[in-house]
N, C-alpha and C positions, 0 to 999 in steps of 0.2 A: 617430677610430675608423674600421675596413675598414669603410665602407659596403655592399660586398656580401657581408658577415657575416650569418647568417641563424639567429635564434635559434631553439631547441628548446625551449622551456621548457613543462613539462608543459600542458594546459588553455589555452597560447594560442600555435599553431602557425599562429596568423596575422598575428602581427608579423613581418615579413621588411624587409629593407632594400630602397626602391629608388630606385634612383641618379635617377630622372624625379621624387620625393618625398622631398628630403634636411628640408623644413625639417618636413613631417608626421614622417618619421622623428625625427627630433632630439625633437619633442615625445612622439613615443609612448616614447620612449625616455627622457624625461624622468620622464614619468608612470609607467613601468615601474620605472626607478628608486625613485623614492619608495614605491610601494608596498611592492616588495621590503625597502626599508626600514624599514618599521613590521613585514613579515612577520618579520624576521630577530630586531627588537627583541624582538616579542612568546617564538620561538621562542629566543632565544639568553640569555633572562634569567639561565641557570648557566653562559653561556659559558665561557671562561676567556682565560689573556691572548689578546693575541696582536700582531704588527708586520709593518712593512713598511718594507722598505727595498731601496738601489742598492746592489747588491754592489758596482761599481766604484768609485763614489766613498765609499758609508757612509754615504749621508743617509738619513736617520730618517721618511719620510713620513707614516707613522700608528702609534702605539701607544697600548696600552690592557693596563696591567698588564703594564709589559715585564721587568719586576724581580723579579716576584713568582715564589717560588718554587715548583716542576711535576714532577712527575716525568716525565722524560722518554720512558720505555718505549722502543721499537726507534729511536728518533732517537738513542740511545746509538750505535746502527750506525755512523753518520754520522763520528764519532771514529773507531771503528777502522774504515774506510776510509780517514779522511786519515792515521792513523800506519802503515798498509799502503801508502799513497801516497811516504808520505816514504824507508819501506824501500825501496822499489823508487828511487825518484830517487838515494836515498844508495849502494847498492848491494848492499843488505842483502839485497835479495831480487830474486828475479825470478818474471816471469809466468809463466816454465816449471818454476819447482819446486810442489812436491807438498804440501800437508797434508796430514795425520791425521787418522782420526776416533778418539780414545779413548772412554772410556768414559764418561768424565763428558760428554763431545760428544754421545754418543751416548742419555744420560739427559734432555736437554733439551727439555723442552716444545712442542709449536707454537709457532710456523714452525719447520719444518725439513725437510732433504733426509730424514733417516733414516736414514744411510748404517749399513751394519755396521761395527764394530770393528774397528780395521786399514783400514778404505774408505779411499782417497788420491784426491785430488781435485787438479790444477793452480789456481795462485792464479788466472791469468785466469778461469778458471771462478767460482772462489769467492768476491771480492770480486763477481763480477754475480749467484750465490744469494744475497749479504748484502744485496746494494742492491734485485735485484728480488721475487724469495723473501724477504725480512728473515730466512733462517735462522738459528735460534739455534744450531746444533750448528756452523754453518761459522763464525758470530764466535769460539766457542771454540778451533775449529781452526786459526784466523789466530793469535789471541793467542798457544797452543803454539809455532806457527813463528815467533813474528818474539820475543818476548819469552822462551821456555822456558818459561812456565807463565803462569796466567790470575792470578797474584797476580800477578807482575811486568807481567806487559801492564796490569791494573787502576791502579799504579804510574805505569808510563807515560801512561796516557791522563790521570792526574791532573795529572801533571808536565806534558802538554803543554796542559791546559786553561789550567793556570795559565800557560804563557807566552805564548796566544794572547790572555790578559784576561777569560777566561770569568769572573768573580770569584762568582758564583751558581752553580758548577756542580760538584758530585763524582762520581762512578761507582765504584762497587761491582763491577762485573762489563762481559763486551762486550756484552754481546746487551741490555741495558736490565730483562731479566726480573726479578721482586721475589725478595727472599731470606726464605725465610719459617724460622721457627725450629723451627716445628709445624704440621701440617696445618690450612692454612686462615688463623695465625697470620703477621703479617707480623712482620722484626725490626725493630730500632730503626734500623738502617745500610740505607740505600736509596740508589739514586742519586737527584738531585735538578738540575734545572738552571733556566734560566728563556727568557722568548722572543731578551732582547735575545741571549744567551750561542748561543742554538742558531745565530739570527743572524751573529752574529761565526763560526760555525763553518763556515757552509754559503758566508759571503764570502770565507774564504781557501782553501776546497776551491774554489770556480770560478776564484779569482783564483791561485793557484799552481797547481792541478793543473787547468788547461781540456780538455787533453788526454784526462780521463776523463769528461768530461759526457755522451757520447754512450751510454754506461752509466748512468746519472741517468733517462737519456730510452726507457728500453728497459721496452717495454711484457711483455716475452717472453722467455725464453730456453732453448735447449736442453742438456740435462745428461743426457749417455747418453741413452736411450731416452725422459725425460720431459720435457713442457714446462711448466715452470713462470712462472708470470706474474704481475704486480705487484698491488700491493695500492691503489696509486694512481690511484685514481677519477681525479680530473684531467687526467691524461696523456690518456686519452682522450675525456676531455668539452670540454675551454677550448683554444679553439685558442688556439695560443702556449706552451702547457705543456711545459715541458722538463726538469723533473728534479721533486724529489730524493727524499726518505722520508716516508716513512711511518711511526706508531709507536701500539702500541695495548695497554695493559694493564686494570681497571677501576677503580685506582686512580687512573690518569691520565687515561682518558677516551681521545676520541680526538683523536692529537694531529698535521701533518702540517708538515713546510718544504717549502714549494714554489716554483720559480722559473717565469720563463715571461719571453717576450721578444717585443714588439709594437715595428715598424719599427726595431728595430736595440737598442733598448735592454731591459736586462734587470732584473728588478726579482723581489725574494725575498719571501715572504709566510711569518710563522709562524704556525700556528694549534692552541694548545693544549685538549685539555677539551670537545670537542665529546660531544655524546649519541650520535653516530653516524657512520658513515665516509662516511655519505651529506653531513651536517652539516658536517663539516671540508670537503668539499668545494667546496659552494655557499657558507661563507664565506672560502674563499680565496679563489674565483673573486670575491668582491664585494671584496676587499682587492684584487686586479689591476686590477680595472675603476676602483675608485679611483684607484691611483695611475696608471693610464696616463693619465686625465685630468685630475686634477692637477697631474703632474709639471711643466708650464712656469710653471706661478708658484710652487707649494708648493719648488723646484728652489731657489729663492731665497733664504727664508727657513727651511728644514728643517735642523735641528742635524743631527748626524753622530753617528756610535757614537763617535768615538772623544772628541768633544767635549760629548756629551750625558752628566751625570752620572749615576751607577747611586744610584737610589735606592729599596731594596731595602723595600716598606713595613713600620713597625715591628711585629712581633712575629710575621711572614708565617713560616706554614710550607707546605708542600706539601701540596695536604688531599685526604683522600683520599673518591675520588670512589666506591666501589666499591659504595654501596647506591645511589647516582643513575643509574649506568651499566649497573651489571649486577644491580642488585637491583627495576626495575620502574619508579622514582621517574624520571619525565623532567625536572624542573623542582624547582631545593632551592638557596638560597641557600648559597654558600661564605663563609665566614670569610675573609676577604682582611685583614684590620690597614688599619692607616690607607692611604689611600692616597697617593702620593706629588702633588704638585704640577705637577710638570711633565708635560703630556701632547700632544706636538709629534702637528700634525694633527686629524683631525674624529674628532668622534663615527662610530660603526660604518657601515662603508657597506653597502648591498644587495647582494644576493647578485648574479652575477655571469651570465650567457649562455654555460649549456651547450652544445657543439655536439656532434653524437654522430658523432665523427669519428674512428677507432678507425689508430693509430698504422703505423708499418711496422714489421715485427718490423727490429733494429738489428744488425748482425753487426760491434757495437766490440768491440775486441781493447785486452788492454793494454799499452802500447809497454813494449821496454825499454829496461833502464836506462841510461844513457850509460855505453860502454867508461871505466872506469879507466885513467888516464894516471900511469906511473910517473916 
């Protein structure tokens, strides 16, 4: 660990690192630890799953209910970005055409830009409202332009779940939002994913598309006259934080992928079902601070996604959190089915060392697509 890292943590603004006091530091830090980890236990009793892993290689450092099935709310976004990713590589699209806002665009819930009917927006612009904004009117407006309509885009992101191995994951729509049949009524058809699947998704977006991460990491952005800005605590609390989404509905709780990169190496954390966006936070940041110090012996023996079997526990549905999260109830035991056997890594680590270090707005653009050669 950066020794002259200087934590913020509410109520004890007097642990600071100093390089004249490394072995004092190591113990206070020891002791910090732990405690934070009985704090997290106590507070994280309704957790939900959550993993960590190396996007480059796929090793598996820590899970806990990585199979189990979540809904995934605005981490649906996360999909259509990478089949926005793949149209522009293929040459299906480019960063200087236009969406639409129709009307069913235009009908969408929070988050969103708001755009009137007819509004055209360029994709550069719109894939960074999807990522930073989570707009649900602009995921609508992508699916229109790259699919002709949000059935077939829905289609597509099915077809491309299935060929990346998400084998836990369906989508109903872009934007992640629930499909209710009646006011207040949700229906039977929802999307549904789980940590290991978010995982596999957020490792082939850095590993094939690295070129947009710089959009991942964008705390801000400009759209006409507003500035709209992310919904990801992290970015600017955990030094190292460099991407990805965010996702929140009260069915699902709150749910975040996050990556972040300490001396060269980059490591992804999922964390689903939190009570609060403050909560997703402070246990990501404890999933990071785990595996950075972990990783040279856990490096050794940690299975991989692709070698670690999915084992989905028996009778596991996606449960819905919506009286624990937005009904008052902070703490309510979930129905999880049996749980699975294999759980590569430790029990939950502590929460993790805020720094309050607020980002540089990011002016990524997105490249285009390689000329076609006849």
């Amino acid at each position: 660990m950066n020794s002259n890292m200087t934590w913020s943590l509410p109520g004890a603004p007097w642990l600071e690192a100093d390089t004249n006091r490394k072995p004092m530091w190591s113990a206070w830090r020891f002791l910090l630890a732990a405690a934070l980890t009985a704090l997290a236990v106590s507070q994280h009793a309704a957790a939900g799953p959550a993993l960590l892993m190396e996007p480059s290689t796929g090793l598996v450092l820590y899970a806990e209910d990585a199979d189990l099935p979540w809904r995934p709310a605005s981490l649906t976004k996360l999909m259509t970005a990478y089949i926005t990713f793949e149209a522009i590589r293929d040459g299906r699209l480019s960063p200087e055409d236009t969406v639409i806002c129709t009307q069913a665009a235009q009908s969408q819930p929070p988050s969103r830009l708001g755009m009137p009917i007819g509004g055209q927006l360029k994709v550069d612009l719109a894939v960074k409202a999807l990522i930073v904004k989570s707009a649900n009117d602009v995921a609508l407006m992508l699916a229109d332009k790259i699919a002709g309509s949000e059935e077939a885009f829905v289609e597509l992101m099915n077809t491309t779940a299935a060929r990346l191995g998400m084998t836990n994951t369906h989508f109903v729509n872009p934007n992640g939002l629930p499909l209710f049949v009646s006011e207040n009524v949700e229906g039977p058809d929802q999307s549904v994913t789980s940590a290991r699947d978010m995982a596999i998704l957020a490792s082939m977006i850095l590993r094939e598309f690295p070129q947009y991460a710089p959009i991942f990491a964008m705390t801000e952005v400009k759209i006409g006259n507003r500035l709209v800005t992310t919904h990801n605590g992290l970015l600017r609390s955990y030094d190292g934080a460099d991407g990805m989404k965010t996702g929140f509905i009260c069915a699902a709780g709150y749910n975040l992928v996050a990556s972040a990169t300490r001396d060269g190496r980059q490591l992804v954390a999922v964390v689903l079902g939190e009570n609060s966006g403050g909560a997703r936070t402070i246990r990501a940041a404890g999933l990071f601070e785990h595996g950075f110090e972990i990783y040279p012996w856990k490096a050794v023996l940690a299975p991989t996604l692709a070698t670690w079997p999915v084992e989905t526990p028996e009778g596991a549905k996606a449960p819905d959190l919506r009286n624990i999260v937005c009904g008052g109830a902070h703490l309510a035991k979930v129905k999880r089915g049996k749980r699975p056997k294999l759980k590569p890594g430790h029990r939950a680590p502590g929460a993790g060392k805020p720094l309050r270090k607020r980002r540089p707005h990011t002016n990524a653009t997105l490249p285009a697509p390689p000329a076609k050669h006849g």
